[in-house]
C-alpha positions in Angstrom: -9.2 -15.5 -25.3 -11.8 -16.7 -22.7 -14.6 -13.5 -22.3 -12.6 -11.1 -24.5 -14.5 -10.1 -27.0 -13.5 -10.2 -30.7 -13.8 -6.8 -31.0 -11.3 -5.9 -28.1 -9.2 -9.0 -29.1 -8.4 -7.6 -32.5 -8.1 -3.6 -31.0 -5.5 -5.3 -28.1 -3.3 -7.0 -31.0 -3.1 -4.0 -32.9 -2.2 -2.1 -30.3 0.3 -4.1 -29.5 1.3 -4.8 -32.9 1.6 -1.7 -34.0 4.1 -0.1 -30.6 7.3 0.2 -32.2 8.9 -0.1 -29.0 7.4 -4.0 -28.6 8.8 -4.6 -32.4 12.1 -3.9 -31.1 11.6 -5.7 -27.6 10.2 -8.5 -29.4 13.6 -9.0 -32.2 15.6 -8.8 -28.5 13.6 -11.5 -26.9 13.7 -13.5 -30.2 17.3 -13.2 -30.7 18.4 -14.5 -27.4 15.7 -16.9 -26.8 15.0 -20.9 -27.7 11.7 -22.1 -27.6 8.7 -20.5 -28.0 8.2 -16.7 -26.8 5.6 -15.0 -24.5 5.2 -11.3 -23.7 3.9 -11.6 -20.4 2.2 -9.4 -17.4 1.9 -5.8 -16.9 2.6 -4.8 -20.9 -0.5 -7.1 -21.8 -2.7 -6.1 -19.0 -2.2 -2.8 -19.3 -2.5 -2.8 -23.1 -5.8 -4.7 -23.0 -7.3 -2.3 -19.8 -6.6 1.2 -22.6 -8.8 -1.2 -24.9 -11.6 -1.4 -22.6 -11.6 1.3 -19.9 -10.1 4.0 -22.0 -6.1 5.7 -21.4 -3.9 4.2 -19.0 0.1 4.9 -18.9 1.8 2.0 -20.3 4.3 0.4 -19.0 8.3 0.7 -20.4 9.4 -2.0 -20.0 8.3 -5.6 -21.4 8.9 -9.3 -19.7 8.9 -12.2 -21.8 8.7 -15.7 -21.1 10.6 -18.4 -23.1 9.9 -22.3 -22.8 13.8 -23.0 -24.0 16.9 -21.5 -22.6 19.1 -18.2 -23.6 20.9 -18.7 -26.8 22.9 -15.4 -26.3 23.9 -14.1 -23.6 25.3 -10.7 -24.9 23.2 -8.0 -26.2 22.6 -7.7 -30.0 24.4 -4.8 -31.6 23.5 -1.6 -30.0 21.7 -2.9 -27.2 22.7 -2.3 -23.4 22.2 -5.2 -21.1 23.2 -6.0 -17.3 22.0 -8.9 -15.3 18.7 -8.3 -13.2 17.7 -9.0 -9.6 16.8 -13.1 -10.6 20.2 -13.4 -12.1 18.3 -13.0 -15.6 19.6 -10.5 -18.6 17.6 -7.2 -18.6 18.1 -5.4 -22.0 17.5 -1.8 -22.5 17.4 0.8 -25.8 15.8 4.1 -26.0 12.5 4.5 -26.7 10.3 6.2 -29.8 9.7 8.3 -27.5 13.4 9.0 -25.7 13.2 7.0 -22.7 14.5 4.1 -21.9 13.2 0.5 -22.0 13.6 -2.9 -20.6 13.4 -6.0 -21.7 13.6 -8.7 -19.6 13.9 -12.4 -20.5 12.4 -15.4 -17.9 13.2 -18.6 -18.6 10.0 -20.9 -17.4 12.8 -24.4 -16.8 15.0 -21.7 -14.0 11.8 -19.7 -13.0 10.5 -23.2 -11.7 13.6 -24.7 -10.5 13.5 -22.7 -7.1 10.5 -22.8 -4.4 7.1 -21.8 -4.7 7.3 -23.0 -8.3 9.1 -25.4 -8.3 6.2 -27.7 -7.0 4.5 -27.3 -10.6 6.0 -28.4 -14.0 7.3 -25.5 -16.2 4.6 -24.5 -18.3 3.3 -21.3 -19.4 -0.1 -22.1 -17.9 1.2 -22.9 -15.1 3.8 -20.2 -14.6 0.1 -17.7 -15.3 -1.6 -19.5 -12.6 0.9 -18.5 -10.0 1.1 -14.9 -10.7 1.9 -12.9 -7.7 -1.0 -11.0 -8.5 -4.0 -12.7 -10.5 -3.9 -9.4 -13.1 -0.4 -10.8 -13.8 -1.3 -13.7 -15.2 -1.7 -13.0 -18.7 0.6 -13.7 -22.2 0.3 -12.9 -25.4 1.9 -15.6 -27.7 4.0 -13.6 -30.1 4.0 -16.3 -32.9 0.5 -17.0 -32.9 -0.6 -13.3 -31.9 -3.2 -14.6 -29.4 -3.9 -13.6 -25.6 -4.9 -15.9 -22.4 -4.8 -16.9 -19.3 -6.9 -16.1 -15.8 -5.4 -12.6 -16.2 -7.6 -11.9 -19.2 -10.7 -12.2 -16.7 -8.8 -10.3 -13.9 -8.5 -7.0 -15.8 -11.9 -6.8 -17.1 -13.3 -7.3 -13.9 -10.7 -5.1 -12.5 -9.3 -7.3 -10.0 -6.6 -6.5 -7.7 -6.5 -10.0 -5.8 -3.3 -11.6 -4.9 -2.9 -14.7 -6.6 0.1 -16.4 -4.9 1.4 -14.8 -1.9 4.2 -16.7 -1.6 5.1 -15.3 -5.2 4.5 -11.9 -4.4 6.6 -12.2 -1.3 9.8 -13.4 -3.3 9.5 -10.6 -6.1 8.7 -7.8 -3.0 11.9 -9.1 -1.4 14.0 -9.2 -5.1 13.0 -5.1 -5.6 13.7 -4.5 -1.8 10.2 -3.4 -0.7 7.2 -4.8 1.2 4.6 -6.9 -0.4 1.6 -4.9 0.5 3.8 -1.6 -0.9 4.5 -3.8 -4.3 0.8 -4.8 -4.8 -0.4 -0.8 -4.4 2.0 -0.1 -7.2 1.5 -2.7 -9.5 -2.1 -2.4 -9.2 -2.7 1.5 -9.2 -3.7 1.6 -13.0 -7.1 -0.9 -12.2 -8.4 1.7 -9.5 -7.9 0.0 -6.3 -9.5 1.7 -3.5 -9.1 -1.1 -0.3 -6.8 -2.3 1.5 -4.0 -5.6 0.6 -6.0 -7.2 3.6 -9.1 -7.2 1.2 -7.7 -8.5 -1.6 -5.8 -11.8 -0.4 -9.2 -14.4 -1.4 -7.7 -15.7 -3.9 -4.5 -16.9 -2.1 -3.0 -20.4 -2.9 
């Protein structure tokens, strides 16, 4: 887990671990996915920030990333579904705690079958390394309970840099919304306090 600590490693998969609502995400993503299984981004990042910096709102909702293709395309029983904004299923079930979450499925062979991507081959390394935003770029590997990738780093230091700008361009335009207006949201929870303008050294 790169700089991570054992300490926080072992707090970060318990916490994890232990949210009922990612048990039940988790059976979802299994039960419609081939290959191996990734819970990716914000419900990692944010998960391991609590761990180090103290309370932060989690997120509700949970993305996973699968090296095979969908097996089902139907919800299991009980389960809503509709199809998201990348022409993906998004799943959704009430909460522990009454609300509602989503579970969204990303399958790495159609994620890099369309530009900027699709220059790379379709990894889950490689599919970190091109995280709109560098925080983004982190997975937990559900089987083998371990965390990685340069978004491990990123949240410790509590870095709001844009990763791939072409990226964050494509998923602004998906939710409708600017990509300077995307990257204050997404990166509210590490404290930013400059501009997008200052943030874009990173950029590939």
């Amino acid at each position: 887990m790169g700089s991570l600590s054992e300490n926080f490693s072992n707090q970060l998969i318990e916490l994890i671990e232990e949210d009922p609502d990612y048990v039940r995400a988790k059976d979802i993503a299994l039960a419609v996915s081939e290959g191996e299984v990734f819970l990716i981004g914000g419900a990692v990042a944010r998960r391991l920030f609590r761990v180090v910096y103290g309370d932060t709102k989690l997120n509700d909702d949970y993305d996973f990333a699968i090296t095979g293709e969908l097996s089902l395309l139907q919800a299991p029983n009980g389960i809503g579904s509709r199809i998201n904004s990348y022409g993906n299923p998004k799943f959704f079930f009430r909460g522990h705690s009454g609300g509602e979450i989503t579970v969204d499925i990303i399958p790495l062979l159609r994620s890099f079958s369309q530009p900027p991507r699709n220059r790379f081959p379709p990894t889950i390394d490689n599919f970190l390394a091109t995280a709109p935003i560098v925080f983004q770029g982190i997975a937990y590997d559900i089987r083998r309970k371990i965390v990685f990738g340069p978004g491990v780093q990123a949240v410790l230091d509590r870095d709001p840099r844009v990763g791939s700008l072409e990226e964050l361009k494509s998923y602004a335009d998906a939710k409708k919304v600017s990509a300077a207006e995307l990257w204050r949201v997404k990166t509210a929870f590490l404290g930013v306090n400059r501009p997008f303008s200052d943030y874009l050294s990173a950029v590939s």
